[in-house]
Steps between C-alpha positions, in 0.01 A plus 500: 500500500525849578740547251263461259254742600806774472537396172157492402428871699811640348401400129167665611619789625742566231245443236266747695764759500462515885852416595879481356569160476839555718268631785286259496785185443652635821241476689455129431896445479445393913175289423584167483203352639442259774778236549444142372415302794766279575459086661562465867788256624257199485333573218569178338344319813229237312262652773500798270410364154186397718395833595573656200307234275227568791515917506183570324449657188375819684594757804341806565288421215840594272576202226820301609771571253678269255825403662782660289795360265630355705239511820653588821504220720274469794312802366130547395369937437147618421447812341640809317685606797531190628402338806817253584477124675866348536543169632782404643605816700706510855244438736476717795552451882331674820411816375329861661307521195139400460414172463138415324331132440301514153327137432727355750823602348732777731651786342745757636413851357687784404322790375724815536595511163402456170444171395355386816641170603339208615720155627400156607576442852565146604489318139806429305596573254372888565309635258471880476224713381559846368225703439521898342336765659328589197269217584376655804688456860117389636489221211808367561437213660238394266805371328563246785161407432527434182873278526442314799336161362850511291678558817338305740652158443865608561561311824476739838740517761363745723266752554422847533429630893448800749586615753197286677571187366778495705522376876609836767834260527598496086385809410736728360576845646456631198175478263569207193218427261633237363714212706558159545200327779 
């Protein structure tokens, strides 16, 4: 993808006179663009095929994408720099991170880089939402929003808890957002 805006800015620019073409062919040499997603381990899990027929046709009010030749299994994106659900992924286990209920599904959140990263929590097979900061760190979780009724029938193990969900005797000396009850 980004490859082709080099191209297209280097024809540009060499047309303009603004640039040598060497200069500016260098400086896209590196670009490659983002990588293809790839499936998670489970991909192939029928549960899959149902959230995927079920993702809607919309996220972040970007148009889902046609899948690719061949699609990627286990793998839906929306919009031009796109917005990733893969089915199928390693799910995770007790976890430090943040742990948020949208619509009744749990999601473990990573935000401290760029896409942020959003995975079930108690459902199998995992699905994991990846979301790029372009689209605004406050908005998100909109995308959550937006996937959950495609999510929300994957069958739940467990749950998302604090710290005071917990009895004084099984609470962890440490703080876990998301555990096992």
């Amino acid at each position: 993808m980004r490859r082709r805006r080099c191209d297209s800015l280097l024809i540009a620019a060499v047309t303009a006179g603004t640039v040598t073409a060497s200069g500016l062919l260098s400086a896209c040499a590196g670009s490659t663009g983002p990588a293809e997603p790839t499936p998670g381990p489970s991909a192939s899990d029928p549960a899959c095929l149902g959230v995927l027929k079920a993702a809607p046709a919309t996220v972040l009010d970007q148009h889902r994408i046609a899948a690719g030749t061949p699609a990627v299994l286990g793998v839906a994106q929306w919009g031009s720099r796109a917005i990733v659900l893969r089915c199928g992924v390693t799910p995770t286990g007790p976890t430090t991170l943040d742990c948020i209920t949208v619509d009744g599904v749990d999601w473990v959140v990573d935000d401290h880089g760029d896409p942020i990263r959003f995975l079930t929590y108690g459902r199998r097979p995992a699905v994991e939402v990846l979301v790029p900061l372009q689209y605004g760190r406050e908005n998100a979780a909109g995308a959550l929003v937006d996937v959950d009724p495609a999510v929300a029938g994957l069958p739940q193990t467990r749950r998302c808890v604090g710290l005071g969900d917990l009895s004084p005797t099984t609470a962890p000396t440490r703080s876990a957002s998301a555990t096992t009850p």
